[in-house]
Backbone as CSV, one residue per row, in Angstrom:
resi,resn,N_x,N_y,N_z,CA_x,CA_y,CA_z,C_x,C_y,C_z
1,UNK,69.886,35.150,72.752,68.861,36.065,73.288,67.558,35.314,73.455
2,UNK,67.249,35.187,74.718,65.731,34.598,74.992,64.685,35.548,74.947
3,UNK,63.757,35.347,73.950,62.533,36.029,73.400,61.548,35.515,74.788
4,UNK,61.324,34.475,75.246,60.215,33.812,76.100,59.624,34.664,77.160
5,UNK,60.494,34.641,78.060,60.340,35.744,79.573,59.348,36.998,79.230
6,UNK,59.914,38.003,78.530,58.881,39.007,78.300,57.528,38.834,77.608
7,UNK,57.293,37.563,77.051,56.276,37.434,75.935,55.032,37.751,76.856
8,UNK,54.669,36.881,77.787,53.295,36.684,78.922,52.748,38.316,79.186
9,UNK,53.845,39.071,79.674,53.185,40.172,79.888,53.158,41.584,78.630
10,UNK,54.299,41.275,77.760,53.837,41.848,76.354,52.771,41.365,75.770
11,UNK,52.157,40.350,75.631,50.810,40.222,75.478,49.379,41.562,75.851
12,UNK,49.292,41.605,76.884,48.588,42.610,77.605,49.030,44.089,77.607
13,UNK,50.224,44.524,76.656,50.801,46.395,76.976,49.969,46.809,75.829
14,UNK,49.746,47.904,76.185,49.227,49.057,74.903,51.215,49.039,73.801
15,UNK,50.780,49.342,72.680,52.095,49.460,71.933,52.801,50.660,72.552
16,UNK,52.942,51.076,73.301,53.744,52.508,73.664,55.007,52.278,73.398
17,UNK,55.864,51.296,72.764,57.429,51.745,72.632,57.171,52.102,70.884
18,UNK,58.367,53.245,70.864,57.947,53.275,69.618,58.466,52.522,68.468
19,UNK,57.748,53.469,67.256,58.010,52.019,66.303,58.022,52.903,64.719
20,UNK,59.420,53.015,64.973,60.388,53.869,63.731,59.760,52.627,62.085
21,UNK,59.665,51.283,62.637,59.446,50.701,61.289,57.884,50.394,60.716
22,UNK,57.224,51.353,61.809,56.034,50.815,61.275,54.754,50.810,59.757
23,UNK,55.998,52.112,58.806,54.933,52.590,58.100,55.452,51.369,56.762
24,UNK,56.720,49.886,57.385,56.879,48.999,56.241,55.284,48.489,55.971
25,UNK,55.631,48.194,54.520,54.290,46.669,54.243,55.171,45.268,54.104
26,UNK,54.445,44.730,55.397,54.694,43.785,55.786,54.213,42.177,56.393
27,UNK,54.684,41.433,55.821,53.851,40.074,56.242,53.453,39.825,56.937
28,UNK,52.109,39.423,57.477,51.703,39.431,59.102,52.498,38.953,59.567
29,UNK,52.720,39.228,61.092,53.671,38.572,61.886,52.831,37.686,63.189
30,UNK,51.667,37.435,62.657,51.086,36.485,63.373,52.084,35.546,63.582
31,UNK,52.554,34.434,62.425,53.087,33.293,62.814,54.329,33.223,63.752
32,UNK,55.256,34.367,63.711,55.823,34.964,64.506,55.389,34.959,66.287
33,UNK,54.144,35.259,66.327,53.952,35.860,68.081,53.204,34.190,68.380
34,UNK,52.621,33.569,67.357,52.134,32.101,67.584,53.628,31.319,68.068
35,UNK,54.735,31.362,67.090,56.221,30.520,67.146,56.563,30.672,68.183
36,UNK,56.652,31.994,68.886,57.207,32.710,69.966,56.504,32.081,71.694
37,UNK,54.968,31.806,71.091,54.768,31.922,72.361,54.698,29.908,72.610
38,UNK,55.294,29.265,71.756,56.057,28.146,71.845,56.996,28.054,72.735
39,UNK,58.139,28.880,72.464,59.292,29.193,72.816,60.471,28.375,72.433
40,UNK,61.176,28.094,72.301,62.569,27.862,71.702,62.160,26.022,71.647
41,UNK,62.913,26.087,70.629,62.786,24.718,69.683,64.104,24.175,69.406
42,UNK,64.301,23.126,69.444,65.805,22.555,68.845,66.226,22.461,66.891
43,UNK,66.575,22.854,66.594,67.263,22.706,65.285,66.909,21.395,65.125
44,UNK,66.299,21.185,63.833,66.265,19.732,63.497,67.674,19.287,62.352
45,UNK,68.507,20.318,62.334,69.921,19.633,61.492,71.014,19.590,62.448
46,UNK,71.139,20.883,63.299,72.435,20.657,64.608,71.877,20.152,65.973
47,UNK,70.265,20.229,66.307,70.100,20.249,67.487,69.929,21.334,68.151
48,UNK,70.533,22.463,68.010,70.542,23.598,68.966,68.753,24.396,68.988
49,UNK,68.896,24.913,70.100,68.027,25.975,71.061,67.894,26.915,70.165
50,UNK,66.858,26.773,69.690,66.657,28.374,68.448,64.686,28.676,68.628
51,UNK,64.794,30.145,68.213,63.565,30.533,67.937,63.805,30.945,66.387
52,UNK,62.280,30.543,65.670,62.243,31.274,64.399,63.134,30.523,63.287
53,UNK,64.381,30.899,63.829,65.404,30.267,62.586,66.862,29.808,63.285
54,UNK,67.639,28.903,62.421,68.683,28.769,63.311,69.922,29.415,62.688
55,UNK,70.432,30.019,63.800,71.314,31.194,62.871,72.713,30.729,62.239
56,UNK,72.666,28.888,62.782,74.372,28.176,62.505,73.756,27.513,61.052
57,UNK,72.583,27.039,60.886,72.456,26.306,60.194,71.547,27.017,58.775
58,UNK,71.102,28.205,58.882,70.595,29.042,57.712,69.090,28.408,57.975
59,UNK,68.739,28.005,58.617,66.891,27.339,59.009,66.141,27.509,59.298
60,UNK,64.743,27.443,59.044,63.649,27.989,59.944,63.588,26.686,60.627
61,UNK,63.103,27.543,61.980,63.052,26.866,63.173,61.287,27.192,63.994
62,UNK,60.490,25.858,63.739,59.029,26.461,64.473,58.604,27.053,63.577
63,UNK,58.677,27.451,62.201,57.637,28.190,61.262,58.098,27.448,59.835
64,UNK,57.473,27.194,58.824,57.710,26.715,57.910,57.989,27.608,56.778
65,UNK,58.633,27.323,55.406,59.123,28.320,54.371,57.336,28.978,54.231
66,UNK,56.518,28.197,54.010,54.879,28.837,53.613,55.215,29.808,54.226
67,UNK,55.212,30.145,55.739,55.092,31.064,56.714,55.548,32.125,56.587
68,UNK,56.474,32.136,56.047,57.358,33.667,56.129,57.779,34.316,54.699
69,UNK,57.913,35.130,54.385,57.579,36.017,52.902,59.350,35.563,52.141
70,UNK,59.425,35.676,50.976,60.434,35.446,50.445,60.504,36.306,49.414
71,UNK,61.834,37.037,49.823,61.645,38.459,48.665,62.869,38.122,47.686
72,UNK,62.846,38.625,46.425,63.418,38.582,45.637,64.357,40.031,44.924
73,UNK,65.449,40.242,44.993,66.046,41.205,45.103,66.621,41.783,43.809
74,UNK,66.855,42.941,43.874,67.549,43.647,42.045,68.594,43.129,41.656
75,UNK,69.543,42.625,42.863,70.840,42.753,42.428,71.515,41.192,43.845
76,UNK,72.721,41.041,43.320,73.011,39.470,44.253,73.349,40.193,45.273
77,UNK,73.694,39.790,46.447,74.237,40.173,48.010,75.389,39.020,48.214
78,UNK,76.501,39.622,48.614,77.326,38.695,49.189,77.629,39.366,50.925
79,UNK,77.633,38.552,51.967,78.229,39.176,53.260,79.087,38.702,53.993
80,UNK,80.595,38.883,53.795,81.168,38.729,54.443,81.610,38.907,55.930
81,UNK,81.320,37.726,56.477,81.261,37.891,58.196,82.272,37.847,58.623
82,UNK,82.514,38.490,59.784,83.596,38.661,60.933,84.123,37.460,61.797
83,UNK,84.916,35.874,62.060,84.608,34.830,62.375,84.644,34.836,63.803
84,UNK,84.780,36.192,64.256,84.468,36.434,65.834,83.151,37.103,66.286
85,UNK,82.351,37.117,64.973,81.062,38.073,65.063,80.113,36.921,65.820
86,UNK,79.268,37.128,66.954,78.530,35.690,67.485,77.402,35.938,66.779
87,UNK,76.942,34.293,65.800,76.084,34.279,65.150,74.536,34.605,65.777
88,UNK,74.682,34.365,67.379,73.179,34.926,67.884,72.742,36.638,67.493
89,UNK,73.945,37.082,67.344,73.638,38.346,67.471,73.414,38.880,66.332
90,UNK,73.704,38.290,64.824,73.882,39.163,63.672,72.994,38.513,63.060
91,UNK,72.086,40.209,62.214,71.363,40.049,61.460,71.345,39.719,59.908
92,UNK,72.672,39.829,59.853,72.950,38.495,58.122,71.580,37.843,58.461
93,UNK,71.910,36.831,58.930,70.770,35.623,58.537,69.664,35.723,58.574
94,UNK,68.946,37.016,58.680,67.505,37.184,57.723,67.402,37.427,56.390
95,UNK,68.813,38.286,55.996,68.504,38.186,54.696,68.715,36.993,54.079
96,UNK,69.697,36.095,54.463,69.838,34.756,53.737,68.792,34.074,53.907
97,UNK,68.001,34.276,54.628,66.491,33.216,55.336,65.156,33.879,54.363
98,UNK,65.024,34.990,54.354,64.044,35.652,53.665,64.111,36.002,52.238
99,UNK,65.522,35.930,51.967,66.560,35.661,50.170,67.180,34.884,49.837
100,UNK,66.881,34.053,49.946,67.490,32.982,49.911,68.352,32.758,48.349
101,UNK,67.966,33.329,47.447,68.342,32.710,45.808,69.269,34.046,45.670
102,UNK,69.786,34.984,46.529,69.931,35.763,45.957,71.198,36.623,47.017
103,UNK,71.232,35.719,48.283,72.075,36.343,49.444,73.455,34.992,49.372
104,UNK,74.367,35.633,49.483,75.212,34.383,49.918,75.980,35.232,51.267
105,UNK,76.639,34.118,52.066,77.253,34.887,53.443,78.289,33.600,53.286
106,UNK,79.286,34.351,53.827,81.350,34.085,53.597,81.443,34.589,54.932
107,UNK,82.868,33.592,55.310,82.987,33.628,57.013,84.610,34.410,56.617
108,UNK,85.129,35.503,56.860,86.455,35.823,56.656,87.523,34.557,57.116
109,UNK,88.572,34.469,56.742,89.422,35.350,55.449,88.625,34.656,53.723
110,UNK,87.500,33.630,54.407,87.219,33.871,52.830,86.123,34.987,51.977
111,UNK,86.742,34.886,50.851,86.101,36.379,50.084,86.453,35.756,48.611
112,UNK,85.345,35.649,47.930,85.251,35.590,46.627,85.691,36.230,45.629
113,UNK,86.390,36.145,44.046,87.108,37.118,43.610,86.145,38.288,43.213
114,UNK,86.406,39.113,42.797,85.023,40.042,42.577,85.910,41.102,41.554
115,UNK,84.868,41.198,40.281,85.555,42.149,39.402,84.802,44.003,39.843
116,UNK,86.063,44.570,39.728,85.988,45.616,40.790,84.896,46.917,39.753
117,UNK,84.895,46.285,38.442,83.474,47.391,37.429,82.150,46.828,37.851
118,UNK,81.615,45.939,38.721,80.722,45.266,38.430,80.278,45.224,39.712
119,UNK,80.946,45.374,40.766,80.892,45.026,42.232,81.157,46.335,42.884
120,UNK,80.700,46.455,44.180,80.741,47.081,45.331,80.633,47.167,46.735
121,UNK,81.317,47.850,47.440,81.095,47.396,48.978,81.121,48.738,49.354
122,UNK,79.129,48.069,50.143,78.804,49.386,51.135,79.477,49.016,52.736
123,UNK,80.130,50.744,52.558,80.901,50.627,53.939,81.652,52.056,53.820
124,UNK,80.856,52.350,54.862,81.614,54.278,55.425,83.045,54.300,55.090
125,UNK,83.382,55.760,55.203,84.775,55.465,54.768,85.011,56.889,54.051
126,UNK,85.968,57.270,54.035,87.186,58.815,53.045,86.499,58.533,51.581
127,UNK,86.496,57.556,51.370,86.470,57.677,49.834,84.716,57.083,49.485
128,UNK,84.519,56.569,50.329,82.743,56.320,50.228,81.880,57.163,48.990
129,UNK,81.250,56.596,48.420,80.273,58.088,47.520,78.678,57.731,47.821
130,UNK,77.705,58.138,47.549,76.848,57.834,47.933,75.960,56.521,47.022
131,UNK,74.591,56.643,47.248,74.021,55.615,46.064,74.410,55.866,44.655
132,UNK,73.145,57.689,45.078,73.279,58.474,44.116,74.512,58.649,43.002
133,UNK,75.695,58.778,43.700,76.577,59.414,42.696,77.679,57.793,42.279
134,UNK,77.037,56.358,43.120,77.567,55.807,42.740,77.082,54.908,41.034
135,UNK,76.602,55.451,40.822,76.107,55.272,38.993,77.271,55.898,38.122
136,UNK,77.636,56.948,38.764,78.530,58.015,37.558,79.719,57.509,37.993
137,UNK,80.341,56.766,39.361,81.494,56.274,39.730,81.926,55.018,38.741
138,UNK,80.958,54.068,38.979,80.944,52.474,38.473,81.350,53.358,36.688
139,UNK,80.353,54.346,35.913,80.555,54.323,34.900,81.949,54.429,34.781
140,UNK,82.525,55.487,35.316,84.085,56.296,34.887,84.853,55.063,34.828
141,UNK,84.446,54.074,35.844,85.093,53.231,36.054,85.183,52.029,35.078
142,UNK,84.074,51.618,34.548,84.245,50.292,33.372,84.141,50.811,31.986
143,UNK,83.693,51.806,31.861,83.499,52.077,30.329,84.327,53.276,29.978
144,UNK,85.180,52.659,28.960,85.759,53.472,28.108,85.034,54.896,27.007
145,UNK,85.671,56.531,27.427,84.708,57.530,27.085,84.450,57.090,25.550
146,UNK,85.488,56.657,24.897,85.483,56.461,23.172,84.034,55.378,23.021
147,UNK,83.630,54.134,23.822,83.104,53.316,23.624,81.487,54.375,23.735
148,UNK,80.385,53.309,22.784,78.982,54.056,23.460,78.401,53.512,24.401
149,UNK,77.305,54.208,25.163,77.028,54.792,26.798,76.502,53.140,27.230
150,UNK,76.373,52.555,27.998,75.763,51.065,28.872,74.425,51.454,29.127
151,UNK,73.455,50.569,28.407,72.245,50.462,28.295,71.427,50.109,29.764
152,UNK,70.817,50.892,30.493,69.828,50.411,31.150,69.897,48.869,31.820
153,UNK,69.559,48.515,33.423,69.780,47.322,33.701,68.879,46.357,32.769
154,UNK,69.357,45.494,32.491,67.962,44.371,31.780,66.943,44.624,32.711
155,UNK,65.628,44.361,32.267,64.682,44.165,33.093,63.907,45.157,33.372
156,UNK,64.537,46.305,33.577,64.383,47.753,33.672,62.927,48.563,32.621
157,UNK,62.173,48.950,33.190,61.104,49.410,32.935,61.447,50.475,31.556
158,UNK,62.557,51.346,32.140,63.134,52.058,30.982,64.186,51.026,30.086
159,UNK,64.469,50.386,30.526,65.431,49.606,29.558,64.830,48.716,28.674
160,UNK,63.342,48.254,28.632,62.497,48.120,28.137,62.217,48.811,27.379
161,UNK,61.953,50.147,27.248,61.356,51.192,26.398,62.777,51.628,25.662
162,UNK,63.969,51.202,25.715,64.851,51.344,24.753,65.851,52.768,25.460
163,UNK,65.573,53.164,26.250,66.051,54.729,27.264,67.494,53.737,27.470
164,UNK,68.453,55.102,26.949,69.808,54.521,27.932,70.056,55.412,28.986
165,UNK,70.602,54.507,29.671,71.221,55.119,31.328,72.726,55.078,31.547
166,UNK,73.365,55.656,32.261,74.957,55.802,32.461,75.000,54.839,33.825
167,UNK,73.679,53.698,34.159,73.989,52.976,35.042,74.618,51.545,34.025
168,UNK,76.049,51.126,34.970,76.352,49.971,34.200,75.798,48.801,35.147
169,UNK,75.607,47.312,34.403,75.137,46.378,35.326,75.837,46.202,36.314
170,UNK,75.956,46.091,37.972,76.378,45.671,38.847,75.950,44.139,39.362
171,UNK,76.881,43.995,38.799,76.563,41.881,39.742,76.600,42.090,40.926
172,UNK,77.212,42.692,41.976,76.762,42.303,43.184,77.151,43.584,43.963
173,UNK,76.780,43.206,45.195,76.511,44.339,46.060,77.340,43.292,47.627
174,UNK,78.196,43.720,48.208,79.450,43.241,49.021,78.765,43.985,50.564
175,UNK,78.390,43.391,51.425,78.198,44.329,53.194,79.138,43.343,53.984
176,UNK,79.927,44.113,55.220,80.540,43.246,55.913,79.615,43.069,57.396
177,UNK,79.719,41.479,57.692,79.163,41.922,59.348,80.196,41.099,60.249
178,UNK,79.859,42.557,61.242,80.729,42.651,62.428,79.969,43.634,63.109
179,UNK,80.876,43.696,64.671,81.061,44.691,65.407,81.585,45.791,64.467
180,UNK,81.423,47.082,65.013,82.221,48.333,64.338,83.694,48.117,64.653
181,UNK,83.757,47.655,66.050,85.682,47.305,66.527,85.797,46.613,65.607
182,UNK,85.366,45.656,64.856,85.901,44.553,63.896,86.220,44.804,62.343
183,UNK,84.859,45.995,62.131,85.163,45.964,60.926,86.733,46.212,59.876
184,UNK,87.577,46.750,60.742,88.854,47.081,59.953,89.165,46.250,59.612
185,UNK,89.505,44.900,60.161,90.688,43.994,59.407,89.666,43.449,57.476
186,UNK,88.349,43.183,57.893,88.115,43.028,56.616,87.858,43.815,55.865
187,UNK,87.510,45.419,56.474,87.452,46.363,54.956,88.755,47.057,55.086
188,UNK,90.035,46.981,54.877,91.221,46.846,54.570,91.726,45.547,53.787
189,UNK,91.243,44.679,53.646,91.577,43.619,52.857,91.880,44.036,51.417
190,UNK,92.776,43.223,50.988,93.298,43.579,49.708,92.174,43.532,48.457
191,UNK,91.536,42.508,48.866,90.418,41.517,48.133,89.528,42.982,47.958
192,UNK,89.404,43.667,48.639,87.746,44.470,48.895,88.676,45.976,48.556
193,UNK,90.304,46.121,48.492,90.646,47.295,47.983,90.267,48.076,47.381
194,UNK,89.948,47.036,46.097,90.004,48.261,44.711,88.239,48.440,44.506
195,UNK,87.101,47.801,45.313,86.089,48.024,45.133,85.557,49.052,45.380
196,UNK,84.631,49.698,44.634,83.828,51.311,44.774,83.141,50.926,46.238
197,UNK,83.750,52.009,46.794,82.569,51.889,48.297,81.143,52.791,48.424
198,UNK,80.361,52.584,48.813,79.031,53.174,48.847,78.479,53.450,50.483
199,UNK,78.667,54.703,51.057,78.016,54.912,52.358,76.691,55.284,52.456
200,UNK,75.647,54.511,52.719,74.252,55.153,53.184,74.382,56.406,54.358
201,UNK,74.737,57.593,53.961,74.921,58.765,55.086,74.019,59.148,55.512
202,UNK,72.543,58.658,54.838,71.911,59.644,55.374,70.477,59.092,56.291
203,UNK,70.927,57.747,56.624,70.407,56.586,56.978,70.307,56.384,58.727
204,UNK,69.429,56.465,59.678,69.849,56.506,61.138,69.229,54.762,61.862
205,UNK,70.052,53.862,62.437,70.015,52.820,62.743,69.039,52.949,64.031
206,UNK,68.268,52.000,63.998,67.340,51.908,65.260,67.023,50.405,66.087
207,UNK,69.006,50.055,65.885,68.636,48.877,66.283,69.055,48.649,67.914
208,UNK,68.837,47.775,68.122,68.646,47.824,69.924,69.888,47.412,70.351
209,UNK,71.162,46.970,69.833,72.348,46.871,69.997,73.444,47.570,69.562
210,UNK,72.595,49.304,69.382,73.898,49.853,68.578,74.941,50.405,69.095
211,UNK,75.870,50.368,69.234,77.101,50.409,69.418,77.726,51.858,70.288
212,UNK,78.299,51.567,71.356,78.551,53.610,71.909,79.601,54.003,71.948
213,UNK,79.466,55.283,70.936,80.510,55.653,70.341,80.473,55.550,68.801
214,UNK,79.967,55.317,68.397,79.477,55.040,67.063,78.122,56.240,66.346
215,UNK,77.917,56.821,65.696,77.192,57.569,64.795,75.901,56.950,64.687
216,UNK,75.165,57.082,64.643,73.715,56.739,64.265,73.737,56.560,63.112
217,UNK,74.476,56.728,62.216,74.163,56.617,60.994,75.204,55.097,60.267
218,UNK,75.823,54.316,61.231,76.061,52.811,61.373,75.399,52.151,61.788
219,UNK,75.041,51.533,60.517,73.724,50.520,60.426,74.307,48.952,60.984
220,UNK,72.999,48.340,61.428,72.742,46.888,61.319,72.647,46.215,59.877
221,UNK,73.524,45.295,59.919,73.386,44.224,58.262,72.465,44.368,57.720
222,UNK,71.470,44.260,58.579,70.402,43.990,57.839,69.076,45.424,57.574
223,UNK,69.654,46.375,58.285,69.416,47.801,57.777,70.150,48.431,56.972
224,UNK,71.549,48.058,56.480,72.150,48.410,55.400,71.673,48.144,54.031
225,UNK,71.383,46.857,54.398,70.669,45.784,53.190,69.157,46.544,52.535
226,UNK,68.618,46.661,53.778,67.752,47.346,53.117,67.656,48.689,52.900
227,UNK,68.379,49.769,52.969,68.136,50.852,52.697,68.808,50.692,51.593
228,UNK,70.167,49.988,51.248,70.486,50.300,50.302,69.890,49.728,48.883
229,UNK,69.002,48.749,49.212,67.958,47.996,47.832,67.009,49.466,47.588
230,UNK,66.245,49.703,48.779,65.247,50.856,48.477,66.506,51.871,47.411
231,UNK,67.403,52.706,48.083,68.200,53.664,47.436,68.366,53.402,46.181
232,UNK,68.664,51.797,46.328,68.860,51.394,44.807,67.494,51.169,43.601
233,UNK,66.340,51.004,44.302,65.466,51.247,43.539,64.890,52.319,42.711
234,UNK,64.750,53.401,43.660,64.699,54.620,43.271,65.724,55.203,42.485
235,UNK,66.702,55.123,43.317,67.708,56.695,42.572,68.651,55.398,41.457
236,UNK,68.547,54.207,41.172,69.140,53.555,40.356,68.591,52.994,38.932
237,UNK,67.541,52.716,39.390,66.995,51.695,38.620,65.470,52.915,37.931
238,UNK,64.940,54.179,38.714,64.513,54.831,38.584,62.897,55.041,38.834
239,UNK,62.656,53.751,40.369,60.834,53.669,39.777,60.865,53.808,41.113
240,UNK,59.165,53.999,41.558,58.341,54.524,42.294,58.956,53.589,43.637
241,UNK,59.037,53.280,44.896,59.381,52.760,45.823,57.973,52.391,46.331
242,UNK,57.042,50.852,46.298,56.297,50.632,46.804,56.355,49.505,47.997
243,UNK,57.300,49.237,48.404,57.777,48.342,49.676,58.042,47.028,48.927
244,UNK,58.579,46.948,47.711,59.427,45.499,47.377,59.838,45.067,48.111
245,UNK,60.811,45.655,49.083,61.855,44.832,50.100,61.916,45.083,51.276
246,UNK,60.272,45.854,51.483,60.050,45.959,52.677,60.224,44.473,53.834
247,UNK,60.151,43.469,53.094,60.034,41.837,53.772,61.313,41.576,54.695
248,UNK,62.227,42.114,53.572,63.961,42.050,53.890,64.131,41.926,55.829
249,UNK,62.807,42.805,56.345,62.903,43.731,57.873,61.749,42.478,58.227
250,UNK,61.288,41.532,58.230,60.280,40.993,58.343,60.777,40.496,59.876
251,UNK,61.359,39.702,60.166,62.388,39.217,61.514,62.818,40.500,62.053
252,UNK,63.388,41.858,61.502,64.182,42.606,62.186,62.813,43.544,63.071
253,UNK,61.762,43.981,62.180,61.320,44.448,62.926,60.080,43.879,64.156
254,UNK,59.872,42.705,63.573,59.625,42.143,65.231,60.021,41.713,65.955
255,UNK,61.475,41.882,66.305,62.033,41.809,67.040,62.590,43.204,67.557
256,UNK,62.224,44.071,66.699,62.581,45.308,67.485,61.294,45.692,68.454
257,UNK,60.239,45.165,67.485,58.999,45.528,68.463,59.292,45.209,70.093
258,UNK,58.962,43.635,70.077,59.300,42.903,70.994,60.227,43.519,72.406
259,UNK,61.713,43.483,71.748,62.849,43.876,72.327,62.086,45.398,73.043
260,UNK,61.991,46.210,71.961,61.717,48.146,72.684,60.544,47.564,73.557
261,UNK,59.318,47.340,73.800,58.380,46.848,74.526,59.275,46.574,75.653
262,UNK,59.686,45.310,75.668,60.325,44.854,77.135,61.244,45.540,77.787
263,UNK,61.973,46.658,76.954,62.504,47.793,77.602,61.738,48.723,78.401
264,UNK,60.521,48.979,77.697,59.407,49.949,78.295,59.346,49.429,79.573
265,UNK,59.059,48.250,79.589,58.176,47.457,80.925,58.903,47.562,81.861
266,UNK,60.573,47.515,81.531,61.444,47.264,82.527,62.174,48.637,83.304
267,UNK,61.596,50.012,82.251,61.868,51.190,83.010,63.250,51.016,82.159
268,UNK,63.533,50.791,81.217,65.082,51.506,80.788,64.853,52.027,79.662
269,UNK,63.475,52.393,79.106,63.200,53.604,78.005,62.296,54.886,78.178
């Protein structure tokens, strides 16, 4: 996707497309519309034509680590990708770029072993439960009723003050990316069977490639990612939501800016 072409005269529009992400707190995106109006740069590890970052090589491309915010997350991320998913298009690689200590991304059929009390994969579905009720799932699930109740995550504001919770620790948190046509072969995998699934239902995607025929409420990677950290802040962990991971969207939403703008201009919004 070439960012360049529309930049000259997005310069000069009033903001009139709208802008579902605007009430994040978020890193200026100066260095962003400075990188941009560069325009595409070669990868200094493969060579390739990239803006911003390079999506083969996990890199910033034209902006340096100073430049761009680096958020630090509750819980690990693993994302298993689709190996027909085209890396221009998927938003994995902001979170690995902007989380770096804390995102890992797997190209199918590989998939890491994952113990199924501890782990989860968000992904719609019959048996899906929500954030909310996935605390009381994970419990039924690792702790024995005879044993006593699982203390509060470490770290935890209440788990600090000695408060127990019926949340057990979760090591990681499992998203697949793909197309929606794609997603079956890997969430049918044996590997990802027995894991608790978690659907954000109540979540509406506003990304500029979403899919027709598909629900509004099938997210982009990297809108899964983050609604489900927020969900998990609040209704998990139990504290106030002040834009921790608002950053997570730092790439997604200027590029949604960008993108809806040049739609405006062009008469197809």
């Amino acid at each position: 996707m070439s960012l360049n072409s529309p930049v000259r005269r997005l310069k000069n529009m009033a903001g009139s497309a709208k802008q579902p992400l605007q009430s994040l707190k978020l890193a200026s995106h100066e260095v962003l519309e400075q990188a941009q109006q560069k325009g595409r740069l070669k990868c200094a590890k493969c060579g390739g034509s990239r803006m911003f970052f390079c999506y083969t090589c996990c890199s910033l491309v034209g902006v340096g680590p100073q430049d761009v915010p680096r958020v630090k997350l509750p819980v690990k991320i693993d994302i298993i990708k689709h190996p027909n998913e085209t890396d221009g298009k998927s938003t994995a690689i902001h979170a690995k770029i902007l989380a770096p200590d804390d995102v890992n991304i797997y190209t199918y059929p590989c998939i890491p072993e994952y113990d199924q009390d501890k782990v989860i994969l968000v992904f719609p579905g019959p048996k899906a439960v929500t954030v909310q009720n996935m605390i009381q799932s994970l419990t039924e699930r690792a702790q024995d009723p005879s044993e006593p109740r699982r203390k509060r995550f470490r770290g935890s504001k209440e788990g600090a003050e000695g408060k127990e919770s019926n949340a057990p620790p979760i090591q990681k948190v499992v998203f697949i990316d793909s197309t929606w046509n794609q997603t079956n072969k890997i969430s049918t995998d044996e590997r990802l069977q027995d894991l608790l699934q978690v659907e954000l239902k109540t979540r509406k995607t506003c990304f500029w490639r979403h899919q027709k025929g598909k629900p509004d409420t099938y997210l982009s990677t990297i809108e899964a990612i983050y609604y489900f950290l927020k969900d998990f802040h609040e209704l998990c962990l139990e504290r106030v939501y002040t834009g921790e991971y608002d950053n997570v969207l730092f790439f997604y939403s200027y590029l949604h800016t960008v993108i809806n703008k040049a739609k405006t201009a062009a008469g197809r919004k």
